[in-house]
mmCIF file as gemmi writes it, N, C-alpha and C atoms, coordinates in Angstrom:
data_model
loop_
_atom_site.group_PDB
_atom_site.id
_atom_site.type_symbol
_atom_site.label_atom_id
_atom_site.label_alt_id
_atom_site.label_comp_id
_atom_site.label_asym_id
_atom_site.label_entity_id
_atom_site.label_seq_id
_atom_site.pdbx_PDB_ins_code
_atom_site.Cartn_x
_atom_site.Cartn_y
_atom_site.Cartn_z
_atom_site.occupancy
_atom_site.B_iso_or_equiv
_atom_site.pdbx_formal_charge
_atom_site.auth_seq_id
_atom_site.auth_asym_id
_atom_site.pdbx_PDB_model_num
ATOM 1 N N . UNK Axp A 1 ? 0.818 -1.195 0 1 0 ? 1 A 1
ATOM 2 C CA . UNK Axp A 1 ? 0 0 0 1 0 ? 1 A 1
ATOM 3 C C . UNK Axp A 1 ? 0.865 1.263 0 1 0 ? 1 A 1
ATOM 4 N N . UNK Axp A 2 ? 1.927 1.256 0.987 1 0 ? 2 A 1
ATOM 5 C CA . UNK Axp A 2 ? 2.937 2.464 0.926 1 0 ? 2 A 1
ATOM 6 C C . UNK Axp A 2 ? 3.527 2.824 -0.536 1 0 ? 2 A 1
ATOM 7 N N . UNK Axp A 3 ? 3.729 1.484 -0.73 1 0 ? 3 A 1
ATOM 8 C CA . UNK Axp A 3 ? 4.469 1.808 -2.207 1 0 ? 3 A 1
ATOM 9 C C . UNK Axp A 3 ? 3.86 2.543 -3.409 1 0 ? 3 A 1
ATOM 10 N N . UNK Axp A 4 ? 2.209 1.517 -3.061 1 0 ? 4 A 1
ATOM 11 C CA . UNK Axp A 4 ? 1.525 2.063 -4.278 1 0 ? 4 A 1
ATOM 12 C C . UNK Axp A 4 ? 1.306 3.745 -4.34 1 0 ? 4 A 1
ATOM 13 N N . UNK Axp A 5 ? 1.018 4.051 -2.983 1 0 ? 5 A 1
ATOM 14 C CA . UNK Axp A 5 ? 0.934 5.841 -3.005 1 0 ? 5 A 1
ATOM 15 C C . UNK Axp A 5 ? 2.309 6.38 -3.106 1 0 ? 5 A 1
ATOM 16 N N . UNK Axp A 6 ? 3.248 5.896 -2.989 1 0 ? 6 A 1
ATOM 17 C CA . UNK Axp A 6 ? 4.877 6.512 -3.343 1 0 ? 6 A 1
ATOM 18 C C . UNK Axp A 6 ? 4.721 6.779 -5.019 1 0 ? 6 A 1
ATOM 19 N N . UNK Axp A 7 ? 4.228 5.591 -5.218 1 0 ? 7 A 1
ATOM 20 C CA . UNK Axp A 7 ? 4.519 5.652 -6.646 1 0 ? 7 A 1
ATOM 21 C C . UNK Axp A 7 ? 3.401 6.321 -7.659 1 0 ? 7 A 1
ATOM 22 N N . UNK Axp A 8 ? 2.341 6.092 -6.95 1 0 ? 8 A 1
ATOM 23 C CA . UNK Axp A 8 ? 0.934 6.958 -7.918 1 0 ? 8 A 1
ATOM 24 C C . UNK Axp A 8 ? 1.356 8.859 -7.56 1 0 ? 8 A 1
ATOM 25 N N . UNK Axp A 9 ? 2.328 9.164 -6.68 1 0 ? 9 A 1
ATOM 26 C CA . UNK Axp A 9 ? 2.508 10.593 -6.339 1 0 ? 9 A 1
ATOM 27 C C . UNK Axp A 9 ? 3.592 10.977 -7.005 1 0 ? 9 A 1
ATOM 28 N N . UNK Axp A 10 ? 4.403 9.956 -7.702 1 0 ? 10 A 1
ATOM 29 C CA . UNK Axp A 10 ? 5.565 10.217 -8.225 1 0 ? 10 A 1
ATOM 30 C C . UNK Axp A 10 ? 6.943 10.294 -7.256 1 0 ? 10 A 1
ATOM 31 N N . UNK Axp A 11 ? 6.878 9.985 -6.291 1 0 ? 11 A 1
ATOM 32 C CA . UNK Axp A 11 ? 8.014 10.218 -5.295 1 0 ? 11 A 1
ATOM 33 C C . UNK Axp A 11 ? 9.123 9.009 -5.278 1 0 ? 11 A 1
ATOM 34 N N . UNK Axp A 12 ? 10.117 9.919 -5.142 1 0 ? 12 A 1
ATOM 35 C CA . UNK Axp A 12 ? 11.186 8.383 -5.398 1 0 ? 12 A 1
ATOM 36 C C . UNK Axp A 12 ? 12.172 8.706 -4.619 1 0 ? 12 A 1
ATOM 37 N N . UNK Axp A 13 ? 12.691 6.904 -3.681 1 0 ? 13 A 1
ATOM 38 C CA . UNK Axp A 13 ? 12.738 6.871 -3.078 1 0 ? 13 A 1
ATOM 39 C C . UNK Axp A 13 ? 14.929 6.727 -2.922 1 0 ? 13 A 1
ATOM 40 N N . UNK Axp A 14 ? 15.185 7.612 -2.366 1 0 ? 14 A 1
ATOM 41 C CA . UNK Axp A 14 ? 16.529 8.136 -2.561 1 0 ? 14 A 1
ATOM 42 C C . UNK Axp A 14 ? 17.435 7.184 -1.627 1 0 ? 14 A 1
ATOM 43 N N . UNK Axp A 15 ? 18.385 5.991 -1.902 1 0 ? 15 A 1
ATOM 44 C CA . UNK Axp A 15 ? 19.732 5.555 -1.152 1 0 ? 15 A 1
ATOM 45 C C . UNK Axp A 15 ? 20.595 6.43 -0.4 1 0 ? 15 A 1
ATOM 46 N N . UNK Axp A 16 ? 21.432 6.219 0.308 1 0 ? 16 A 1
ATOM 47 C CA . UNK Axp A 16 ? 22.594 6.31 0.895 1 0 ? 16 A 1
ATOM 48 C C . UNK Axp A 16 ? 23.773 6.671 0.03 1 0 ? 16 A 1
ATOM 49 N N . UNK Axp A 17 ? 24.2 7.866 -0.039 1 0 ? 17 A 1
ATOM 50 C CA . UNK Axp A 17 ? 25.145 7.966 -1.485 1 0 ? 17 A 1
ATOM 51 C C . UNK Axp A 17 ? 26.504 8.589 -0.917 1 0 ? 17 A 1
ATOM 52 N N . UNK Axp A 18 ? 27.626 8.372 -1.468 1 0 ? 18 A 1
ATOM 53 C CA . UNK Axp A 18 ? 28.869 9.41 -0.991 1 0 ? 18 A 1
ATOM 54 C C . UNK Axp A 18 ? 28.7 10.789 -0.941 1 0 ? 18 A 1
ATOM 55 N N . UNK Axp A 19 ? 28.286 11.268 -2.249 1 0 ? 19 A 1
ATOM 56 C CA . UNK Axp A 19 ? 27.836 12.413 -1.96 1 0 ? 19 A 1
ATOM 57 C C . UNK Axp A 19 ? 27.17 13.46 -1.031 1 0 ? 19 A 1
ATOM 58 N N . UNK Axp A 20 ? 26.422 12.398 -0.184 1 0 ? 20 A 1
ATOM 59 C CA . UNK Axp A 20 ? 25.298 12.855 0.465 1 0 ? 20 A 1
ATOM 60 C C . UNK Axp A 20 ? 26.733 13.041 1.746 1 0 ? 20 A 1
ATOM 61 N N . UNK Axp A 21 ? 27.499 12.329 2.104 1 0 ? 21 A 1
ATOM 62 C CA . UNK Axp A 21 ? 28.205 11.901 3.409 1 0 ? 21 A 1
ATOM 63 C C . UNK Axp A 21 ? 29.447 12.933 3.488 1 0 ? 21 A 1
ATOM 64 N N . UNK Axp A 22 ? 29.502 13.349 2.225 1 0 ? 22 A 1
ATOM 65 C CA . UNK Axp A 22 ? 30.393 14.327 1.763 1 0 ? 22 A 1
ATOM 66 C C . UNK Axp A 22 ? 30 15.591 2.528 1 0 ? 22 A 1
ATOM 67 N N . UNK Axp A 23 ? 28.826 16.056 2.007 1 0 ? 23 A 1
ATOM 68 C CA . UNK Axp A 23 ? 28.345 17.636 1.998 1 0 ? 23 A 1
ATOM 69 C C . UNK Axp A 23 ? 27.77 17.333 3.456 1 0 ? 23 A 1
ATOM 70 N N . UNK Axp A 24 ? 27.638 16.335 4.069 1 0 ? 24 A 1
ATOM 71 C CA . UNK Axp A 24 ? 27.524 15.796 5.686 1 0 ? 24 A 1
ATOM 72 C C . UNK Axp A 24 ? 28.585 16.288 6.211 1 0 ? 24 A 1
ATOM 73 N N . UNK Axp A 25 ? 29.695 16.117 6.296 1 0 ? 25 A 1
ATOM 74 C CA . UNK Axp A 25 ? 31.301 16.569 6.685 1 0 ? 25 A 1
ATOM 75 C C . UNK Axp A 25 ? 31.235 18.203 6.461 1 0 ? 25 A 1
ATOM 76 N N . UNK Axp A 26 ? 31.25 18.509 5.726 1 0 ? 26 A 1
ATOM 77 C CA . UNK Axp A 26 ? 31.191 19.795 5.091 1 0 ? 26 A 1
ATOM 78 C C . UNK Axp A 26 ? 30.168 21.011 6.017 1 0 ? 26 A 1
ATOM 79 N N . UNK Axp A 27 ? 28.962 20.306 6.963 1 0 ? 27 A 1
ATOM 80 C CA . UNK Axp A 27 ? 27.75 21.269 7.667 1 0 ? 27 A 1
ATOM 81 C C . UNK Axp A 27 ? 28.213 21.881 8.559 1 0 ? 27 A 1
ATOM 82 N N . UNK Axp A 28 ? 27.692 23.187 8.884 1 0 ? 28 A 1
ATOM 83 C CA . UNK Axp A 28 ? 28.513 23.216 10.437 1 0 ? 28 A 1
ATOM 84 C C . UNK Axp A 28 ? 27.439 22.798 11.442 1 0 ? 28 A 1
ATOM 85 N N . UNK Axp A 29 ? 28.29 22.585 12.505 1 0 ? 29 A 1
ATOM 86 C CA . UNK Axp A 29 ? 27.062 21.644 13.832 1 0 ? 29 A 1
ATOM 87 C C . UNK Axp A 29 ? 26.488 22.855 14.625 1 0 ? 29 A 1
ATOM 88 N N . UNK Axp A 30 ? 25.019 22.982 13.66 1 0 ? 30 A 1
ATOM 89 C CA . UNK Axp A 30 ? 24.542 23.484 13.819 1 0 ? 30 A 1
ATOM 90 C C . UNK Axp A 30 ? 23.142 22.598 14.493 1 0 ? 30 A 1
ATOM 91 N N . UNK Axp A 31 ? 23.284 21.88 13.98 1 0 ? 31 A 1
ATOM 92 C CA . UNK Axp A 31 ? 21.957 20.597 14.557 1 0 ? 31 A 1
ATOM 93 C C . UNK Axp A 31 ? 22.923 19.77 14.744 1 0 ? 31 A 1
ATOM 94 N N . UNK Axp A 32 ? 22.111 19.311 15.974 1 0 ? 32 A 1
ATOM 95 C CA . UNK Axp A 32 ? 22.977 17.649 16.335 1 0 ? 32 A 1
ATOM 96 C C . UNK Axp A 32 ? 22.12 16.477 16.598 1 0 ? 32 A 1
ATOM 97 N N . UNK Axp A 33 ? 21.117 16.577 15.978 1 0 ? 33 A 1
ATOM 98 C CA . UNK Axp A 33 ? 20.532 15.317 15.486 1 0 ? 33 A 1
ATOM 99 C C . UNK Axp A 33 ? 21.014 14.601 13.932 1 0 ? 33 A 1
ATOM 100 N N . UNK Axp A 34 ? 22.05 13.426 14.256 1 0 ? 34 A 1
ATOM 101 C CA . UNK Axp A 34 ? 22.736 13.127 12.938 1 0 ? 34 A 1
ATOM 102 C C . UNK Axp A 34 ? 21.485 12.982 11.614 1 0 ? 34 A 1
ATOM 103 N N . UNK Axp A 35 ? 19.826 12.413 12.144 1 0 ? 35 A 1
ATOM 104 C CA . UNK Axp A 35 ? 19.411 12.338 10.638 1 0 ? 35 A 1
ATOM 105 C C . UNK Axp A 35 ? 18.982 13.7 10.166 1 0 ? 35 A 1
ATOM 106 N N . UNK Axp A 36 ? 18.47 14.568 10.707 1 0 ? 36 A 1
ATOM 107 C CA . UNK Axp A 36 ? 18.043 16.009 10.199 1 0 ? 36 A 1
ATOM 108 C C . UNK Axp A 36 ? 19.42 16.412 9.753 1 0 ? 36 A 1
ATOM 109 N N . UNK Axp A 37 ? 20.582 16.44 9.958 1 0 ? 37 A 1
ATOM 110 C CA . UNK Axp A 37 ? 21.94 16.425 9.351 1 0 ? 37 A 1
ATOM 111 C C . UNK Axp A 37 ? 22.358 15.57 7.841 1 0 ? 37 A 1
ATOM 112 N N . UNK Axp A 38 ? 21.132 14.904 7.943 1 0 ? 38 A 1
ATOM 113 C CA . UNK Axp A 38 ? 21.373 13.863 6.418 1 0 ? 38 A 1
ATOM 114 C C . UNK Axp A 38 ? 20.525 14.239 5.876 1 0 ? 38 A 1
ATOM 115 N N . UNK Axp A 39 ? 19.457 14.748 6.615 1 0 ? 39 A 1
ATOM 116 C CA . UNK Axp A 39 ? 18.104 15.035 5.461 1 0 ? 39 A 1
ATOM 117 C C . UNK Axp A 39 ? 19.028 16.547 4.803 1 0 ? 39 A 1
ATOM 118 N N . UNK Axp A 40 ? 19.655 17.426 5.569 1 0 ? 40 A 1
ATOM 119 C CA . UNK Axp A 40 ? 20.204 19.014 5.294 1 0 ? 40 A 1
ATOM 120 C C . UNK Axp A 40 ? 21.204 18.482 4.094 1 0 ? 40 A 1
ATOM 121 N N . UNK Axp A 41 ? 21.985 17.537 4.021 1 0 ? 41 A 1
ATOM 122 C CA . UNK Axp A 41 ? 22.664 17.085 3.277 1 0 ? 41 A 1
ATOM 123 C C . UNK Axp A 41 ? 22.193 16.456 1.798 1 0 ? 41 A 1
ATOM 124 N N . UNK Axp A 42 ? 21.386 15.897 1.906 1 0 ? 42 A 1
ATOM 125 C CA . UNK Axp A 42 ? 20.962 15.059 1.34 1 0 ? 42 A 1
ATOM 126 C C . UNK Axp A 42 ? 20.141 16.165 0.098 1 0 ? 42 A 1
ATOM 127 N N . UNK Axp A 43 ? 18.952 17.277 0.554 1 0 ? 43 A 1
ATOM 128 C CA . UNK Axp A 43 ? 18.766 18.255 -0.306 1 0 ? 43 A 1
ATOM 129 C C . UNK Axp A 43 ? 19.266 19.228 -1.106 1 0 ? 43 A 1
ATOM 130 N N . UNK Axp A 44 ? 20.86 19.307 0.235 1 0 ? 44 A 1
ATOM 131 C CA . UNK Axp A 44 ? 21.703 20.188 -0.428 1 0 ? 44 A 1
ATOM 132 C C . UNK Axp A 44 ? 22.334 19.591 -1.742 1 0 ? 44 A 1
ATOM 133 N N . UNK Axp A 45 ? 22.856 18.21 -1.926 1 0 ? 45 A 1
ATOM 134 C CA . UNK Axp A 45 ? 23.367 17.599 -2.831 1 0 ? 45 A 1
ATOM 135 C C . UNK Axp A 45 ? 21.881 17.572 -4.007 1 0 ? 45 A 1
ATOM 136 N N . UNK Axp A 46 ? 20.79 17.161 -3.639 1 0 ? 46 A 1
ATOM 137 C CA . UNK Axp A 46 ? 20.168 16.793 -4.732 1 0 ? 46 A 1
ATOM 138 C C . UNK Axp A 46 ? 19.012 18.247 -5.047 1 0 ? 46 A 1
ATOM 139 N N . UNK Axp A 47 ? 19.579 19.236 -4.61 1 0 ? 47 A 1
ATOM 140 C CA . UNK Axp A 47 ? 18.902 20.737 -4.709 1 0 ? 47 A 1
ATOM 141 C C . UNK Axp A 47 ? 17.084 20.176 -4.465 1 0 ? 47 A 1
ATOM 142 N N . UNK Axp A 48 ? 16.981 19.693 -3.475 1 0 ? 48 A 1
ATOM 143 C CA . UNK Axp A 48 ? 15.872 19.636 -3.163 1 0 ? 48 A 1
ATOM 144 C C . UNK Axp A 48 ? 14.9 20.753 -2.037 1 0 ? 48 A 1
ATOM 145 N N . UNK Axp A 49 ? 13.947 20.732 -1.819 1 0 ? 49 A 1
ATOM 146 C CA . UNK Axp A 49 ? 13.511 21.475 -0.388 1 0 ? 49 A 1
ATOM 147 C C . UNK Axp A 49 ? 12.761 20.538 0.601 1 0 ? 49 A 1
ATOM 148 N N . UNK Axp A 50 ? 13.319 21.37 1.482 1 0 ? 50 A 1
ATOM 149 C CA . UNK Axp A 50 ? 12.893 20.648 3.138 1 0 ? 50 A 1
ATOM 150 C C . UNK Axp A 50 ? 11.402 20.978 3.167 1 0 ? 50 A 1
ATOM 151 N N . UNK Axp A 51 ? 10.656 20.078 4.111 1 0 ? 51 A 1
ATOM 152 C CA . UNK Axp A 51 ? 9.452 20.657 4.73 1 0 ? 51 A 1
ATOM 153 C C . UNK Axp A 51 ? 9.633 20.127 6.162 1 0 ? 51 A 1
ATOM 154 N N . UNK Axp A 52 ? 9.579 21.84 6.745 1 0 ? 52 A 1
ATOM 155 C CA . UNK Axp A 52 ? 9.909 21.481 8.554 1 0 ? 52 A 1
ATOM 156 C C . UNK Axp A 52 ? 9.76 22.636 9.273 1 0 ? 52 A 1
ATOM 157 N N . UNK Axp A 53 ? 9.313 22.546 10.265 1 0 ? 53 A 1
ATOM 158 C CA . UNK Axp A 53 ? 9.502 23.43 11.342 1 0 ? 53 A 1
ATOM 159 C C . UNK Axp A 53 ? 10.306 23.783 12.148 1 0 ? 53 A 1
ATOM 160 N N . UNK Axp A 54 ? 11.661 22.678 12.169 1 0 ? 54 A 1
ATOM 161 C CA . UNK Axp A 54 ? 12.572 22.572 12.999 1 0 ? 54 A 1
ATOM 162 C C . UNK Axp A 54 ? 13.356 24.126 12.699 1 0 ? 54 A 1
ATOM 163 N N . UNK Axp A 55 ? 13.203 24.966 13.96 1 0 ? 55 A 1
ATOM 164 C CA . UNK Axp A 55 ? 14.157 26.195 13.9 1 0 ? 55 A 1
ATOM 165 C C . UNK Axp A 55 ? 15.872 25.61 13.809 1 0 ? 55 A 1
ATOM 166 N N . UNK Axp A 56 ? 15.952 24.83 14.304 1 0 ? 56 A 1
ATOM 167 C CA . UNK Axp A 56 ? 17.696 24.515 13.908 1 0 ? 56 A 1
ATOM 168 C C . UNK Axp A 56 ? 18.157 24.557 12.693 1 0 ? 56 A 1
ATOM 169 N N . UNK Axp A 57 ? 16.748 23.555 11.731 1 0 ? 57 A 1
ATOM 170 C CA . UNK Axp A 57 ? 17.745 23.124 10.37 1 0 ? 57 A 1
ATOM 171 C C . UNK Axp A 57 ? 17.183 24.955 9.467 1 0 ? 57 A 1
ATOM 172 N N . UNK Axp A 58 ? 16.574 25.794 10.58 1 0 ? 58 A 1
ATOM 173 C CA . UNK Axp A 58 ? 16.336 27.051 9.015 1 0 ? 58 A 1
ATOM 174 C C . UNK Axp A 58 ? 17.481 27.307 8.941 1 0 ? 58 A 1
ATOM 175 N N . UNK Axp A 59 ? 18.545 27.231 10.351 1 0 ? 59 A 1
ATOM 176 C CA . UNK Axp A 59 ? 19.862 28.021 10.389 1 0 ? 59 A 1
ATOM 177 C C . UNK Axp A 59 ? 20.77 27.686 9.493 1 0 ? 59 A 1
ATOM 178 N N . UNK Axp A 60 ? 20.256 26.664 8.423 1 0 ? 60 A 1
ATOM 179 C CA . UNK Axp A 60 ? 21.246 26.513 7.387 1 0 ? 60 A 1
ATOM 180 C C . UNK Axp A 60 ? 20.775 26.96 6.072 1 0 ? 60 A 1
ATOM 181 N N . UNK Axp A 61 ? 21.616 27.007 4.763 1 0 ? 61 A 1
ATOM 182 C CA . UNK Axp A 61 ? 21.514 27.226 3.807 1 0 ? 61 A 1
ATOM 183 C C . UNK Axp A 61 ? 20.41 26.348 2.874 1 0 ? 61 A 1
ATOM 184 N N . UNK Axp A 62 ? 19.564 26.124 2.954 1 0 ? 62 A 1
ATOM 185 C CA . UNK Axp A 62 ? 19.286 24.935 2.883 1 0 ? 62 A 1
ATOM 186 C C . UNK Axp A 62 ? 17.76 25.099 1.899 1 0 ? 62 A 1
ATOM 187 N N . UNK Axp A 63 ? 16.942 25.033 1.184 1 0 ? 63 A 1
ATOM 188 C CA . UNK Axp A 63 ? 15.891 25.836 0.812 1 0 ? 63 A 1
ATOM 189 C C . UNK Axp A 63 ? 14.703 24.924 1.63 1 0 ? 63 A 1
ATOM 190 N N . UNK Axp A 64 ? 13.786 25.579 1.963 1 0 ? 64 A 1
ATOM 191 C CA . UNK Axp A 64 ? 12.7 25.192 3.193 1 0 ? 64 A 1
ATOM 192 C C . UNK Axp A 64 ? 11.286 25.592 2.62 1 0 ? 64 A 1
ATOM 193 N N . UNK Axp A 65 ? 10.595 24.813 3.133 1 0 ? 65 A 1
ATOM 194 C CA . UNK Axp A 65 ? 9.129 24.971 3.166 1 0 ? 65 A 1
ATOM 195 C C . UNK Axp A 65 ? 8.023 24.899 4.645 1 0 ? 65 A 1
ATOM 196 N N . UNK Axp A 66 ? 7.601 26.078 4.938 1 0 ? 66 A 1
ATOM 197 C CA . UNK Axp A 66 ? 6.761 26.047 6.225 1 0 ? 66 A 1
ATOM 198 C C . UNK Axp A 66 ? 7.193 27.021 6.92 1 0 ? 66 A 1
């Protein structure tokens, strides 16, 4: 069932990449929750946007929604 709405919305579903672990190294510790640190990473590499409320991750460069 998850899948089928992943996939009827078009959303796809992104691995674990060097890249991502790269521009991880690269953040400043500004959040120290390591996955909101992968999600900040992870958009930054694939120029995506966040959707969040978390005041920590606005403090980055990062493009946001909410």
């Amino acid at each position: 069932m998850a899948i089928q709405i992943l996939n009827e919305n078009s959303f796809t579903i992104l691995g674990m990449e060097r890249l991502y672990v790269h521009q991880l190294s690269h953040l400043p510790i500004i959040h120290h929750d390591p996955f909101d640190r992968m999600l900040i990473s992870t958009a930054l590499v694939e120029e995506m946007r966040l959707v969040t409320a978390d005041q920590s991750i606005r403090k980055y460069d990062v493009s946001q929604v909410w």
